[in-house]
N, C-alpha and C positions, 0 to 999 in steps of 0.2 A: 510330596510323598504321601500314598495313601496307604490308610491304616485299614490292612485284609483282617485284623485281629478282632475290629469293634464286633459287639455280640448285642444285637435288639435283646435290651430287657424285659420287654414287654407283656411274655410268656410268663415273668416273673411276677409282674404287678397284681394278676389274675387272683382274687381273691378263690379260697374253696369251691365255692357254688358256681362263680363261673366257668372255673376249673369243671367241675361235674356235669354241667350241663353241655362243654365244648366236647367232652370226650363223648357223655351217650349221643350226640348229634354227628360223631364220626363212626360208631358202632352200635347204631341202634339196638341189638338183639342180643347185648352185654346185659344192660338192666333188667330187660326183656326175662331171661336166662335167671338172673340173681332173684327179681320178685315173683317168677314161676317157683324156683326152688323153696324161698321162704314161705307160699301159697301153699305146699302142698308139705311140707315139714309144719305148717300151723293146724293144716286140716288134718294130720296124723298125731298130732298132739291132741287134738280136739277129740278126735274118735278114739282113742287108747283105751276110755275108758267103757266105751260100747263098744269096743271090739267083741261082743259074745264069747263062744269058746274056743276063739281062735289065738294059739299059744304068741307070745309076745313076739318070741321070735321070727316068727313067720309074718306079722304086721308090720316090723322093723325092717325085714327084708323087702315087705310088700313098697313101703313106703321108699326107700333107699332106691329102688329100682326105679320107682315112680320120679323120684327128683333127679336122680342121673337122667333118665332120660328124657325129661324136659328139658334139662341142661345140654345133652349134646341135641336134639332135637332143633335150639335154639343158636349152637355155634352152627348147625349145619344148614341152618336158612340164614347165618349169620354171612358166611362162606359165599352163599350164591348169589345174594342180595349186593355183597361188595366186587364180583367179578363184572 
């Protein structure tokens, strides 16, 4: 009688790191995506304070636009890269 139940653990044994490394090797332009975003929320962090006489507001929205759109930027060669 064979057993259709058994489940390969294997996926289990996978510590973190190689956990992390399997998936950006299936989705290259996840990481890609995440260390754009954090690139450019460190370089608006960085300029805040030379922003000249440009209201906060309008920096925060400069910058917000800027990482959205390297985020979809990045799903959308994410997209065509995996068809």
């Amino acid at each position: 009688m064979s057993s259709d139940t058994d489940v390969s653990l294997s996926s289990y044994d996978e510590d973190q790191g190689s956990k992390l490394i399997r998936k950006a090797r299936e989705a290259p332009f996840v990481p890609i995506g995440t260390a754009g975003f954090a690139a450019i929320v460190a370089y608006g962090l960085y300029k805040w304070k030379s922003r000249g006489d440009t209201k906060m507001s309008v920096h925060l929205i400069h910058m917000r636009v800027a990482a959205q759109g390297f985020v979809v930027g990045a799903m959308t060669l994410g997209m065509g890269y995996s068809k």
